[in-house]
C-alpha positions in Angstrom: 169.4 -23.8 39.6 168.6 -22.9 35.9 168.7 -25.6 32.9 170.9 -24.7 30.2 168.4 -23.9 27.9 166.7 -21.4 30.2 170.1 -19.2 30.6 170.6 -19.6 26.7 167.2 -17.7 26.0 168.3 -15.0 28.3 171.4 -14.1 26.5 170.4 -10.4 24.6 172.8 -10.1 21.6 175.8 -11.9 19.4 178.5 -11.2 21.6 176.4 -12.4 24.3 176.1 -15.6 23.2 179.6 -15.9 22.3 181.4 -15.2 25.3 179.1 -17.4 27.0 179.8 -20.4 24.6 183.5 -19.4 25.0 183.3 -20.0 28.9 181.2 -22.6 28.4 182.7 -24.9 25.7 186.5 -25.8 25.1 187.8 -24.7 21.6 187.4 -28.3 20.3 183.6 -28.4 21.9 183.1 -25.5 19.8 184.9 -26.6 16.6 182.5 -29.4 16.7 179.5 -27.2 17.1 180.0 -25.4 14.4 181.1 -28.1 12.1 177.8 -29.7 13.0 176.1 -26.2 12.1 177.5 -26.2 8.9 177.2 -29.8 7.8 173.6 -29.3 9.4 173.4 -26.1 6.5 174.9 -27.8 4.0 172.8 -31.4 4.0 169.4 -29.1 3.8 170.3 -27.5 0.8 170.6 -31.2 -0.4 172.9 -30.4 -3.4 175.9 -32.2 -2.1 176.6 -35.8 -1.2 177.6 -36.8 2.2 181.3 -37.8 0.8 181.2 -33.8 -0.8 180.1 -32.4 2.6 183.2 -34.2 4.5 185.4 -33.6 1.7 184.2 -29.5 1.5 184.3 -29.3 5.7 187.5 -31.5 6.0 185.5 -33.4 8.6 184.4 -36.9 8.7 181.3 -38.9 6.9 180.6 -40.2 10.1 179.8 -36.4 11.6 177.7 -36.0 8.2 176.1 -39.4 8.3 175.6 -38.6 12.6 174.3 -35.1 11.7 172.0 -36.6 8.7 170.2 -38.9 11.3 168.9 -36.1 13.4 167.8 -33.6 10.8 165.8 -36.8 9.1 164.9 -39.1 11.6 164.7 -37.7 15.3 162.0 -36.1 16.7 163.4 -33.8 18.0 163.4 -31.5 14.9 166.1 -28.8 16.4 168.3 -28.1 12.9 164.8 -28.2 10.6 162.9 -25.6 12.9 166.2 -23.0 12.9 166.9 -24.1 8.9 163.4 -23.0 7.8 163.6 -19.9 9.4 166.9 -18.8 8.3 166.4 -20.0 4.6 
């Protein structure tokens, strides 16, 4: 059996990756993915408040505050790595 991780690498192109995420994830699984993604965007450019991000992405301070904590403090680095090489 394959880890997640491993079958995500194979994937070869966009629409891929999204009808894979689209058998994978319900709609609301992916709603929340991508609202992550963009607070994610949005807290690196570090021109907004958290209250501005929630307010601009109709979504809650909690998700904000939640998705501050692991771009800042967790070791795990995930949103920095793919920010820096998008920006």
């Amino acid at each position: 059996m394959k880890n997640l991780d491993e079958v995500i690498l194979l994937l070869k192109n966009r629409k891929e990756v999204e009808g894979f995420f689209k058998d994978l994830c319900t709609p609301a699984e992916l709603k929340a993915l991508e609202e992550r993604w963009a607070v994610a965007q949005l807290l690196y450019k570090d021109q907004l408040s958290y209250r501005e991000i929630a307010a601009k992405l109709k979504t809650s301070t909690t998700t904000v505050t939640r998705v501050a904590r692991f771009l800042s403090n967790e070791p795990y680095q995930g949103y920095k790595k793919i920010l820096k090489r998008i920006t």
